[in-house]
KESE-498781 format. One record per atom (N, C-alpha, C): residue in one letter; atom name; x, y negated, z negated. Coordinates in Angstrom, 1 decimal. Each point is the difference from the previous one (the first is absolute). Example, Ala and Ser with C-alpha at 12.3 -4.5 7.8 and 13.67 -1.06 7.14 Angstrom:
<r: A	a: N	px: 13.2	py: 5.7	pz: -7.8>
<r: A	a: CA	px: -0.9	py: -1.2	pz: 0.0>
<r: A	a: C	px: 0.9	py: -1.2	pz: 0.0>
<r: S	a: N	px: -0.4	py: -1.1	pz: 0.7>
<r: S	a: CA	px: 0.9	py: -1.1	pz: 0.0>
<r: S	a: C	px: -0.8	py: -1.1	pz: -0.8>
This chain:
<r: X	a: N	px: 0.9	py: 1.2	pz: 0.0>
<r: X	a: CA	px: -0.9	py: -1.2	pz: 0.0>
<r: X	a: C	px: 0.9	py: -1.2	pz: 0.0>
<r: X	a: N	px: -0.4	py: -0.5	pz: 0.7>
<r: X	a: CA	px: 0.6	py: -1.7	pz: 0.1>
<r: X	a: C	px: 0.0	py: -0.9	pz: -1.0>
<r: X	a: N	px: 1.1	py: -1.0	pz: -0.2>
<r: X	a: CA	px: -0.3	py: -0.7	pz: -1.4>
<r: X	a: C	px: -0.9	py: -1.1	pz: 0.0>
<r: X	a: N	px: -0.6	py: -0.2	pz: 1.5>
<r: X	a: CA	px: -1.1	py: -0.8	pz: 0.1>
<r: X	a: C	px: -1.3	py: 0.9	pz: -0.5>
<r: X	a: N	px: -0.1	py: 1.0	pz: 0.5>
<r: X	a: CA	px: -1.5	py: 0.6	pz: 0.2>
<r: X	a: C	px: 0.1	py: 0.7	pz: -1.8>
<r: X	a: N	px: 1.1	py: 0.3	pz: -0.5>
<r: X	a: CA	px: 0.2	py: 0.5	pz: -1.8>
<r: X	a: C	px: -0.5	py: -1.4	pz: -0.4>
<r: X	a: N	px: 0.5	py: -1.2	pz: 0.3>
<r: X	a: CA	px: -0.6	py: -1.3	pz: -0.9>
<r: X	a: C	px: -1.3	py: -0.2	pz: 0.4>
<r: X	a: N	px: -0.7	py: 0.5	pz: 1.3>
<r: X	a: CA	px: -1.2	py: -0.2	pz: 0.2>
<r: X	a: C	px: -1.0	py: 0.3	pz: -1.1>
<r: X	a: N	px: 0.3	py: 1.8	pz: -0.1>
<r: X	a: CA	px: -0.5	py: 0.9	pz: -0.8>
<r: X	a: C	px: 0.0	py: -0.4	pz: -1.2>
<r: X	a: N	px: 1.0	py: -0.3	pz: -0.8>
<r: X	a: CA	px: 0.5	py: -0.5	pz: -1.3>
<r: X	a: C	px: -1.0	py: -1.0	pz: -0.1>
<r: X	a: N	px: 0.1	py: -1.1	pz: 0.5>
<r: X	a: CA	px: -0.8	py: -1.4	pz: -0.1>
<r: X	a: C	px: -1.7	py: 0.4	pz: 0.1>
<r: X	a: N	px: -0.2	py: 1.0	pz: 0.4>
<r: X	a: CA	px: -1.9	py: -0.4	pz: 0.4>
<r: X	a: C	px: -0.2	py: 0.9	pz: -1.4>
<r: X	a: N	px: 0.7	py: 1.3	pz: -0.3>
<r: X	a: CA	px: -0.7	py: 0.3	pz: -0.8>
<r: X	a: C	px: 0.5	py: -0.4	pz: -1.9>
<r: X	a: N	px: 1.0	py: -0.9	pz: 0.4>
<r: X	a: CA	px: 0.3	py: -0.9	pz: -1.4>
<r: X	a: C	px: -1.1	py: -1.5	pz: 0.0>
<r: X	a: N	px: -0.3	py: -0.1	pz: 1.1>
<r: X	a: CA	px: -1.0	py: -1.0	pz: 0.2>
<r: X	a: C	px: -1.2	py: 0.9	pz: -0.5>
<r: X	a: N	px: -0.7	py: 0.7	pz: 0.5>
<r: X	a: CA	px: -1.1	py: 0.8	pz: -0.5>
<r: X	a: C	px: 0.2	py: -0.1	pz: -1.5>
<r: X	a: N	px: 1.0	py: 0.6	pz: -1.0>
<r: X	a: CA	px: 0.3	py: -0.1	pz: -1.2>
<r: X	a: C	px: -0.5	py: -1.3	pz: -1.0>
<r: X	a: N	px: 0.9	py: -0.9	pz: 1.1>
<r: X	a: CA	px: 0.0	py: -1.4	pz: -0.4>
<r: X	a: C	px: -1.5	py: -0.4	pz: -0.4>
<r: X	a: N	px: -0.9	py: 0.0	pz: 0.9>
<r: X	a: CA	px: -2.0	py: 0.4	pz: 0.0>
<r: X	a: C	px: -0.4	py: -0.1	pz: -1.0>
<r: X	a: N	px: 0.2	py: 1.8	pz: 0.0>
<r: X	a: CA	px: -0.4	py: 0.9	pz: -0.6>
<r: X	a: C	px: 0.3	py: -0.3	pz: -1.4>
<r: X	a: N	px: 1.3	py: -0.7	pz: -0.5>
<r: X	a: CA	px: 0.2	py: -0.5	pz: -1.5>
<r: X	a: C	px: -0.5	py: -1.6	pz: -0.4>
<r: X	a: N	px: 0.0	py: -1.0	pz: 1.2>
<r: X	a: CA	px: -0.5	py: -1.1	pz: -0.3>
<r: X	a: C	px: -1.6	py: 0.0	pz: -0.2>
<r: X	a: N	px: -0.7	py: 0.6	pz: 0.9>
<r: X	a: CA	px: -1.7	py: 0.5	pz: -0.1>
<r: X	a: C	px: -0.8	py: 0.6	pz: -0.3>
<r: X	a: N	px: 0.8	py: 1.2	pz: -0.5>
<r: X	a: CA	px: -0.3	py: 1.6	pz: -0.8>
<r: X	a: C	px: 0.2	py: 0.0	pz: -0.7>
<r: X	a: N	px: 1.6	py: 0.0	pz: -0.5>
<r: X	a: CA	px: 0.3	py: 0.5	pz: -1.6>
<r: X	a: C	px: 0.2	py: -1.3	pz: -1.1>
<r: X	a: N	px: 0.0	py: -1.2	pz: 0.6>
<r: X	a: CA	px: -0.2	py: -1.3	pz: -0.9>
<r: X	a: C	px: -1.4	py: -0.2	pz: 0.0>
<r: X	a: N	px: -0.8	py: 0.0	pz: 0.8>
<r: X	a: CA	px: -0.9	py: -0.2	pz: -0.7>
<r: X	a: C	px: -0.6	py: 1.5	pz: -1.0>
<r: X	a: N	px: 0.4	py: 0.8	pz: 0.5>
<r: X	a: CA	px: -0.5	py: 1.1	pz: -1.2>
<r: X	a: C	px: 0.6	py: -0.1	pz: -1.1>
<r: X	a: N	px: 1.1	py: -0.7	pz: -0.2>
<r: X	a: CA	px: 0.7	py: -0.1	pz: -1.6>
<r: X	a: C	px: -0.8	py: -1.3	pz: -0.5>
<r: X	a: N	px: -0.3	py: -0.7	pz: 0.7>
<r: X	a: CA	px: -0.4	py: -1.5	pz: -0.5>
<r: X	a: C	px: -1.4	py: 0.0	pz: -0.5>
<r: X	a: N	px: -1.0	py: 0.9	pz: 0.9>
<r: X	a: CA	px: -1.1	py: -0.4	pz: 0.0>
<r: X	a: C	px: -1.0	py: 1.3	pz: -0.3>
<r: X	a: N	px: 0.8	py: 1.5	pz: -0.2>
<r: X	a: CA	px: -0.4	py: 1.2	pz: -0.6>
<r: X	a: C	px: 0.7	py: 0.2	pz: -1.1>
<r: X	a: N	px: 1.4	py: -0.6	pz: -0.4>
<r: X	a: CA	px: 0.4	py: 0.7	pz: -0.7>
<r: X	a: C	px: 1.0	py: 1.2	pz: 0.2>
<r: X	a: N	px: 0.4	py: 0.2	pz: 1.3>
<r: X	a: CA	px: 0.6	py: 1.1	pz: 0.1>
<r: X	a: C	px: 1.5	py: -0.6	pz: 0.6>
<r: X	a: N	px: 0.7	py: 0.3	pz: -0.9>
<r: X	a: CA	px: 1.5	py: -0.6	pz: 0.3>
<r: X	a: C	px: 0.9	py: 1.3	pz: 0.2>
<r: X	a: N	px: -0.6	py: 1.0	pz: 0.5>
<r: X	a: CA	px: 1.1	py: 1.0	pz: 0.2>
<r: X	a: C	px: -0.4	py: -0.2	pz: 1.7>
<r: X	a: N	px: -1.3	py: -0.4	pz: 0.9>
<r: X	a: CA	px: 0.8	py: 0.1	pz: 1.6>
<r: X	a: C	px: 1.2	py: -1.0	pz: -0.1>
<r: X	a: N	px: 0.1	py: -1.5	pz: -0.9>
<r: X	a: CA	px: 1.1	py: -0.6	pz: 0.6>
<r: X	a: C	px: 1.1	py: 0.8	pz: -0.4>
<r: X	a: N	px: 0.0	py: 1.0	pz: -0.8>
<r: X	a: CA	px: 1.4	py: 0.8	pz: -0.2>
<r: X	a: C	px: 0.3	py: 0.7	pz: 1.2>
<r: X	a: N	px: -0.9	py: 0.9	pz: 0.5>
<r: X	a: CA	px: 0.3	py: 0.8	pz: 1.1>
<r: X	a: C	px: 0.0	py: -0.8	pz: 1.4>
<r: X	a: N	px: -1.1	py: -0.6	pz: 0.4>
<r: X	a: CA	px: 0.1	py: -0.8	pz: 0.7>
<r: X	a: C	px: 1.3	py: -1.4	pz: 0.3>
<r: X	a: N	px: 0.7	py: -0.2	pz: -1.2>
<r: X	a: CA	px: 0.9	py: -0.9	pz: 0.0>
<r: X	a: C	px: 1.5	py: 0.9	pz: 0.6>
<r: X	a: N	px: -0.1	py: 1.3	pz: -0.8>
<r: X	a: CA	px: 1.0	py: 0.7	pz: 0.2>
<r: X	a: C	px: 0.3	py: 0.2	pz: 0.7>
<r: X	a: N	px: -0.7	py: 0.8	pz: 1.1>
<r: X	a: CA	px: 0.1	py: -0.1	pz: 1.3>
<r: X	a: C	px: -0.1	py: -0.9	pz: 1.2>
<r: X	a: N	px: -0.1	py: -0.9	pz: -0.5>
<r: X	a: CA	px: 0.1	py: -1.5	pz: 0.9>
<r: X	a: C	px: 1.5	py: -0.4	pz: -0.3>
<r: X	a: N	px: 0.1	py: 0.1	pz: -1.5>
<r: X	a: CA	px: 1.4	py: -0.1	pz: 0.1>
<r: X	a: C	px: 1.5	py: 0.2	pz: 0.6>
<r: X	a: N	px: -0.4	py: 1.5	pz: -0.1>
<r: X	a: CA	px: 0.4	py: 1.0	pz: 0.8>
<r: X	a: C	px: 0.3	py: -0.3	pz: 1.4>
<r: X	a: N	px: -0.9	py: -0.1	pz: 1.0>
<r: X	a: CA	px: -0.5	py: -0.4	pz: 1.3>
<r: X	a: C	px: 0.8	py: -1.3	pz: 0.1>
<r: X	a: N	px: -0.4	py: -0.6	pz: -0.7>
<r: X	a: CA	px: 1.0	py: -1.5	pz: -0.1>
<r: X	a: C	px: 1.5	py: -0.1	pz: 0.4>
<r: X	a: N	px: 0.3	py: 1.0	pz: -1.0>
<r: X	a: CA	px: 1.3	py: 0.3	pz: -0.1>
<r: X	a: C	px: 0.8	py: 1.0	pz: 1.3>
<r: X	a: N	px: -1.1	py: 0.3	pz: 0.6>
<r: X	a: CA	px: 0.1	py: 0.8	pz: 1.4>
<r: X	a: C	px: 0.2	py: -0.9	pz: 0.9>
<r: X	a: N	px: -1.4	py: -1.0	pz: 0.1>
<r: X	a: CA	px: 0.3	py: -1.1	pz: 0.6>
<r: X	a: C	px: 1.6	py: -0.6	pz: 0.5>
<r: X	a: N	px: 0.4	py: -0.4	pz: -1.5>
<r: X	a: CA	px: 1.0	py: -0.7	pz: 0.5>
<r: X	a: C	px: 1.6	py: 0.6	pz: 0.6>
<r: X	a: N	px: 0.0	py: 1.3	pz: -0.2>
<r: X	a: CA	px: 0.8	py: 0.9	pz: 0.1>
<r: X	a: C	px: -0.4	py: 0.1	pz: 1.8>
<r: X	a: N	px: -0.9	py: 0.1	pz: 0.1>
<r: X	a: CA	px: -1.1	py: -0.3	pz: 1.6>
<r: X	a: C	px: 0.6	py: -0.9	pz: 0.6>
<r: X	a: N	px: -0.1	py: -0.9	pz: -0.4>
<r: X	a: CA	px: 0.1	py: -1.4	pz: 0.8>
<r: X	a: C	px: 1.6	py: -0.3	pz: -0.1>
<r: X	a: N	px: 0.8	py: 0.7	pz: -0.9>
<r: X	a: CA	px: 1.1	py: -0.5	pz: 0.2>
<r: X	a: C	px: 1.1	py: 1.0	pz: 0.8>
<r: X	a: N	px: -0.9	py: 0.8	pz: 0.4>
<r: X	a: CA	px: 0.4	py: 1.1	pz: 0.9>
<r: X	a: C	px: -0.3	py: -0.6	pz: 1.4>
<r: X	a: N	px: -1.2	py: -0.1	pz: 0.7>
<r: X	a: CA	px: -0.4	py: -1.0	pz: 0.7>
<r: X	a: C	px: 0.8	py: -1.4	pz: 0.5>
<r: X	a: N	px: 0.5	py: -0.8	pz: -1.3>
<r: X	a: CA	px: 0.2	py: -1.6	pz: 0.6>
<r: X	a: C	px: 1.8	py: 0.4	pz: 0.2>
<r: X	a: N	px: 0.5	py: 1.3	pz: -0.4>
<r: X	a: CA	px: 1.2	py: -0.1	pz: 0.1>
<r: X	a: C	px: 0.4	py: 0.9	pz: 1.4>
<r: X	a: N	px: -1.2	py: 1.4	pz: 0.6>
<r: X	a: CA	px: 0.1	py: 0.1	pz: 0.8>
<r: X	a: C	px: -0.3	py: -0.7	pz: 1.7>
<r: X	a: N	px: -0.7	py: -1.1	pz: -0.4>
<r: X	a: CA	px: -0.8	py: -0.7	pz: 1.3>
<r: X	a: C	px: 0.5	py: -1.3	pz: -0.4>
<r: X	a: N	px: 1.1	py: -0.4	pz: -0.4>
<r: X	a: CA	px: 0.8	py: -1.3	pz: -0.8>
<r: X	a: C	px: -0.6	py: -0.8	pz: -0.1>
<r: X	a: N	px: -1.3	py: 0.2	pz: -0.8>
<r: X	a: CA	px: -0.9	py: -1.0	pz: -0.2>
<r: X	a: C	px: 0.9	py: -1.7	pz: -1.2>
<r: X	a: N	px: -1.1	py: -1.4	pz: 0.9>
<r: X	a: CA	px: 0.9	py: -0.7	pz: -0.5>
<r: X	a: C	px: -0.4	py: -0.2	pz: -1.6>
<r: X	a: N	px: 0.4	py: -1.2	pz: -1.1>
<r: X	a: CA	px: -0.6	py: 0.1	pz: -1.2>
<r: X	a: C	px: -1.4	py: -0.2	pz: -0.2>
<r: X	a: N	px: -0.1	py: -1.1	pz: 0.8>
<r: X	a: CA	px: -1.4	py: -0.3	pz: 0.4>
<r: X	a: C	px: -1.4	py: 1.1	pz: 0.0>
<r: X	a: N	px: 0.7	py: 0.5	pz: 1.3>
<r: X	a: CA	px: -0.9	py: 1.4	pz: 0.0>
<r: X	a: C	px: -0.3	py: 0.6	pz: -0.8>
<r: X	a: N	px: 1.0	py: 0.7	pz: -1.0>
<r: X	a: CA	px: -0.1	py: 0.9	pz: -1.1>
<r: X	a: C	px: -0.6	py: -0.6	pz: -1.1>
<r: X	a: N	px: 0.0	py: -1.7	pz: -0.2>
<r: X	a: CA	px: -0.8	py: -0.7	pz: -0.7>
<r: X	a: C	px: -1.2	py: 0.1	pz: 0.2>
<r: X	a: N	px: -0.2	py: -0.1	pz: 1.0>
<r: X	a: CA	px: -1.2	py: 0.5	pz: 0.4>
<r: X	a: C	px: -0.9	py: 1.5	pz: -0.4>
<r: X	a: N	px: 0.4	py: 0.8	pz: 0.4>
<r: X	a: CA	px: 0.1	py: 1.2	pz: -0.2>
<r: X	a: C	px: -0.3	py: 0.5	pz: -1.7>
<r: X	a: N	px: 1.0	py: -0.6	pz: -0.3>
<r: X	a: CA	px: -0.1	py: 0.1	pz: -1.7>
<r: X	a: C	px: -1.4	py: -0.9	pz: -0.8>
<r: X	a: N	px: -0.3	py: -1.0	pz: 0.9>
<r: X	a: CA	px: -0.9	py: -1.1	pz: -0.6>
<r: X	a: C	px: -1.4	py: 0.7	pz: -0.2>
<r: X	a: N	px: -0.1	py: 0.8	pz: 1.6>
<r: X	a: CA	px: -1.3	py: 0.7	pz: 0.5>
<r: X	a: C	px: 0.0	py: 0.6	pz: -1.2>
<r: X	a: N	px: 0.5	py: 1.0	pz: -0.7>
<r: X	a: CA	px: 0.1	py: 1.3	pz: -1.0>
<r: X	a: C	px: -0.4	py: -1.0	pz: -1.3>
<r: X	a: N	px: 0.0	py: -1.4	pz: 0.2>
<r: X	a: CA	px: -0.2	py: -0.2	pz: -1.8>
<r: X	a: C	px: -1.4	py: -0.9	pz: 0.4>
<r: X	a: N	px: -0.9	py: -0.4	pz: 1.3>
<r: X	a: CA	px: -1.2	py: -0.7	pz: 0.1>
<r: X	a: C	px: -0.9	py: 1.2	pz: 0.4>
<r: X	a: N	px: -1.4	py: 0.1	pz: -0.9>
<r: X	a: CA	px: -0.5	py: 0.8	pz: 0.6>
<r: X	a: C	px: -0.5	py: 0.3	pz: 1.4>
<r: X	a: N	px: -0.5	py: 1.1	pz: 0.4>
<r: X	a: CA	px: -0.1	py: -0.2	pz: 1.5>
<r: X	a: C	px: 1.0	py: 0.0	pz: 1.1>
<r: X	a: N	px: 1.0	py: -0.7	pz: -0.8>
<r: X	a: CA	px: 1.3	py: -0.3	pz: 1.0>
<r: X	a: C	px: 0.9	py: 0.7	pz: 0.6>
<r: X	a: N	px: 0.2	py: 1.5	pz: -0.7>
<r: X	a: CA	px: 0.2	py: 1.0	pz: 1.3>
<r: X	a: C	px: -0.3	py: 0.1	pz: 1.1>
<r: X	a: N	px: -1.3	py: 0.1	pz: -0.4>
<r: X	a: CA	px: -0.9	py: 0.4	pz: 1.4>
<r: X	a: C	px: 0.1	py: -1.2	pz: 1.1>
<r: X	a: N	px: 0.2	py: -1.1	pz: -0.4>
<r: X	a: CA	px: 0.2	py: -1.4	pz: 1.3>
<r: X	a: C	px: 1.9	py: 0.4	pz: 0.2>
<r: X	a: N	px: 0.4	py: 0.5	pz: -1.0>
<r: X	a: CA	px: 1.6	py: 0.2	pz: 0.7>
<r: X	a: C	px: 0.3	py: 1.1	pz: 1.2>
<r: X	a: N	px: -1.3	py: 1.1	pz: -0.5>
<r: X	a: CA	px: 0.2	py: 0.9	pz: 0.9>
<r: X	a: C	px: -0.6	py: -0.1	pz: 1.7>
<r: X	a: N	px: -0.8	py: -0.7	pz: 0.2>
<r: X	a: CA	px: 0.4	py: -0.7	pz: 1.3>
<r: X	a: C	px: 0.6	py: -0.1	pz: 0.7>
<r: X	a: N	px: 1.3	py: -1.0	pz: -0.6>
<r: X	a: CA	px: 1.3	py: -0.7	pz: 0.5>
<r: X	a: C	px: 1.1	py: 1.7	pz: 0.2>
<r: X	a: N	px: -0.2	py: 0.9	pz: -0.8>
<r: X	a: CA	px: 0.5	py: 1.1	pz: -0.7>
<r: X	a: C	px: -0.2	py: 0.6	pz: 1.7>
<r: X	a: N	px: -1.8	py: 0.5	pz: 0.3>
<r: X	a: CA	px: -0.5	py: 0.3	pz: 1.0>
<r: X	a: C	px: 0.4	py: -0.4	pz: 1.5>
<r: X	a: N	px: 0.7	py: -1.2	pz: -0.1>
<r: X	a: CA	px: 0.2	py: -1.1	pz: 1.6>
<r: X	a: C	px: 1.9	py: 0.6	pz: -0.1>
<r: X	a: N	px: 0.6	py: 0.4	pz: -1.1>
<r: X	a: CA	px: 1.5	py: 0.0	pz: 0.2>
<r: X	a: C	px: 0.0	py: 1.7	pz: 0.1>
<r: X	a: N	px: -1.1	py: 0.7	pz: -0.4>
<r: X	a: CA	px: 0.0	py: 1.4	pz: 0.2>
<r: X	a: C	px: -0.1	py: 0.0	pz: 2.1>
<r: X	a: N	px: -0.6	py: -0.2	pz: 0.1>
<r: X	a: CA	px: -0.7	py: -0.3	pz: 1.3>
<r: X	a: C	px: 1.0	py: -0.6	pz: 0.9>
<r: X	a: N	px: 0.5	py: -0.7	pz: -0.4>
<r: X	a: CA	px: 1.2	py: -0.4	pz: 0.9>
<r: X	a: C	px: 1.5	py: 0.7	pz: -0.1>
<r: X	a: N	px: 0.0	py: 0.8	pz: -1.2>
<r: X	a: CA	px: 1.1	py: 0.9	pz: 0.2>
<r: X	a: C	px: 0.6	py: 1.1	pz: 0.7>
<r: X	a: N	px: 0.6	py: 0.1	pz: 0.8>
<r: X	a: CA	px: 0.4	py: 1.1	pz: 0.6>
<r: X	a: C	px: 0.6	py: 1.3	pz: -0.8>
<r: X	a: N	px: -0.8	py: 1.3	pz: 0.5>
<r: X	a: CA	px: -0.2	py: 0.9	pz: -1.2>
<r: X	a: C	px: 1.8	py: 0.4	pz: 0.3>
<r: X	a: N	px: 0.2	py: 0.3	pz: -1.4>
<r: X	a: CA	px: 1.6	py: 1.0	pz: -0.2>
<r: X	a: C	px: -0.3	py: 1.1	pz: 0.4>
């Protein structure tokens, strides 16, 4: 797998995470009472997170991405939603790549 199409992967479903803990498991700790999804739910976003950037710096160092970019990149992972508008740009540089 390519270190574009691994960060693709990485990013949608740490984005999913991202969701799933801001809309799911906060409000079930806040407004049920149940503070163990943000445990598990956090955990694993964590996790994914931490994939992420292991992702992306796999990516910006094999496609010599410039700082900017990768600021970019990194920015998407911390606004929600923001993967998914990165993975676009992600989509247009897959597409124009000539396969190895």
């Amino acid at each position: 797998m390519t270190a574009l199409r691994q960060l693709r992967l990485v990013a949608i479903v740490e984005g999913v995470s991202y969701i799933l803990l801001l809309f799911i498991a906060m409000p079930l700790k806040y407004l049920a009472d149940l503070p163990l999804a943000v445990r598990i739910v956090g955990s694993a976003h964590g996790l994914l997170f931490v994939l992420f950037l292991v992702a992306l710096l796999r990516a910006a160092v094999a496609r010599q991405w410039s700082l900017g970019r990768s600021s970019l990149a990194f920015v998407s992972s911390i606004v929600p939603f923001g993967t998914f508008v990165f993975d676009r740009s992600l989509q247009r540089e897959i597409a124009t790549t000539p396969p190895t």
